[in-house]
C-alpha positions, 0 to 999 in steps of 0.5 A, a space after each residue: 500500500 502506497 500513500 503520499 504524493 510524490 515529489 512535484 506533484 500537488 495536492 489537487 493534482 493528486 486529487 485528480 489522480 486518485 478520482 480518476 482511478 477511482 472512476 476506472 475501479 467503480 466502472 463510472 464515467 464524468 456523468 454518472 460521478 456528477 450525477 453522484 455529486 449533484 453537480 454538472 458533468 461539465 463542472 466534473 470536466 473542468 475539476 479533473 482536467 485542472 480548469 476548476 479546483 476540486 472544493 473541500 465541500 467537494 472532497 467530502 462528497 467524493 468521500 460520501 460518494 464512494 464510501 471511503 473517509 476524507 483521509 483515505 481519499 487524499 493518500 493517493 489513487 492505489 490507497 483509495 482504490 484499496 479503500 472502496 467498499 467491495 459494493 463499489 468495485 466494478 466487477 470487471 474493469 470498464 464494469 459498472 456497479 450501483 450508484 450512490 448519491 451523496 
C-alpha cells in the first residue's frame, strides 16, 4: 500500500489522480460521478482536467460518494482504490456497479 504524493506533484493534482482511478475501479464515467455529486458533468470536466479546483465541500462528497473517509481519499489513487467498499468495485474493469448519491 502506497500513500503520499510524490515529489512535484500537488495536492489537487493528486486529487485528480486518485478520482480518476477511482472512476476506472467503480466502472463510472464524468456523468454518472456528477450525477453522484449533484453537480454538472461539465463542472466534473473542468475539476479533473485542472480548469476548476476540486472544493473541500467537494472532497467530502467524493468521500460520501464512494464510501471511503476524507483521509483515505487524499493518500493517493492505489490507497483509495484499496479503500472502496467491495459494493463499489466494478466487477470487471470498464464494469459498472450501483450508484450512490451523496
Amino acid at each position: 500500500m502506497t500513500r503520499g504524493k510524490p515529489a512535484g506533484m500537488s495536492s489537487e493534482q493528486m486529487l485528480r489522480v486518485t478520482v480518476a482511478a477511482l472512476l476506472q475501479a467503480t466502472g463510472e464515467n464524468q456523468t454518472a460521478l456528477a450525477r453522484g455529486l449533484r453537480i454538472t458533468q461539465g463542472a466534473v470536466s473542468r475539476k479533473q482536467s485542472g480548469g476548476a479546483s476540486w472544493s473541500l465541500e467537494d472532497v467530502d462528497r467524493l468521500s460520501a460518494h464512494y464510501g471511503i473517509p476524507v483521509p483515505d481519499l487524499l493518500c493517493g489513487p492505489s490507497y483509495a482504490v484499496e479503500q472502496l467498499p467491495a459494493v463499489r468495485r466494478a466487477a470487471l474493469i470498464g464494469g459498472s456497479q450501483q450508484i450512490f448519491t451523496a
